[in-house]
Phi, psi and omega in degrees: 000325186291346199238306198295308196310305200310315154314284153354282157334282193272004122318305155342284224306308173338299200293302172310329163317301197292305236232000145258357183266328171294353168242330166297301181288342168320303175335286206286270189000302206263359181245005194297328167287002185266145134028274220251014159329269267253307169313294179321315175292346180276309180315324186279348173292323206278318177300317239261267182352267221296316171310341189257330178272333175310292168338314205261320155289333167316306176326320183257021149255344198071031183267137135267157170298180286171062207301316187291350168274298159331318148279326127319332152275346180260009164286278197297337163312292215291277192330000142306319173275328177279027176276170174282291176075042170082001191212132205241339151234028171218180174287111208289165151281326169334290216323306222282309218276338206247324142259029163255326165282341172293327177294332173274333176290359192255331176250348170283352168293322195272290191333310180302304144004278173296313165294340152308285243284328168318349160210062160244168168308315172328326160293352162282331167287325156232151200262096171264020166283343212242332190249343174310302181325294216272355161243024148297316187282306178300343147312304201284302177309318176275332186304303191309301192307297150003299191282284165006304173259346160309335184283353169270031124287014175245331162131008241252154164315156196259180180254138173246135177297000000 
């Protein structure tokens, strides 16, 4: 039973991983000229990289991902993507502020993620004190940006590079 939940578990997380890392870069793509771009694109880098390792541990348990969670999630990304946000062709500032909150929610699940997994057995095998660090440092990093783009609920420009 513990390999199946384990199975479970690290499907979840796997499928949502494809469908944040594919909105983390969107993020960072459409945020590239702003002030803390450079940041964002490092993050985004950093999911897909924390997405590869998450795989590569399924792999040395023999879990495959899952296609039909995977498509669900990438069903509910794109419907994610048709809100408006008051702008109907070009990109809301709304857009940016909005998917930085799903990004935080997404690596604070992966925060959760490594801490599980940090006490299975599976912690003999990986340093997840080393992947705990850096998506703490991507919390922290996205909250910021977060505030940041928050003032254009004050009418404020949104920041540009």
């Amino acid at each position: 039973m513990p390999n199946e939940l384990l199975e479970i578990y690290l499907t979840d997380h796997c499928a949502a991983a494809a469908a944040g890392s594919r909105r983390m870069r969107r993020l960072a793509d459409a945020e590239r000229s702003a002030e803390d771009g450079s940041t964002l694109e490092r993050i985004a880098n950093e999911i897909e990289e924390d997405r590869t390792t998450l795989l590569s541990i399924m792999k040395a348990e023999g879990i495959e991902p899952r296609w039909y969670k995977s498509a669900v999630s990438r069903v509910g990304e794109a419907v994610g993507t048709l809100k408006t946000n008051g702008q109907l062709f070009h990109r809301s500032p709304l857009t940016s502020l909005v998917e930085l909150e799903g990004m935080r929610m997404g690596v604070t699940g992966k925060l959760d993620l490594w801490a599980a997994l940090q006490r299975t057995p599976l912690a003999e095998r990986q340093d997840f004190d080393a992947l705990i660090e850096r998506a703490s440092r991507q919390l922290h990093d996205l909250d910021e940006a977060h505030a940041r783009r928050a003032a254009v609920l004050d009418g404020a420009p949104q920041p540009t590079g």
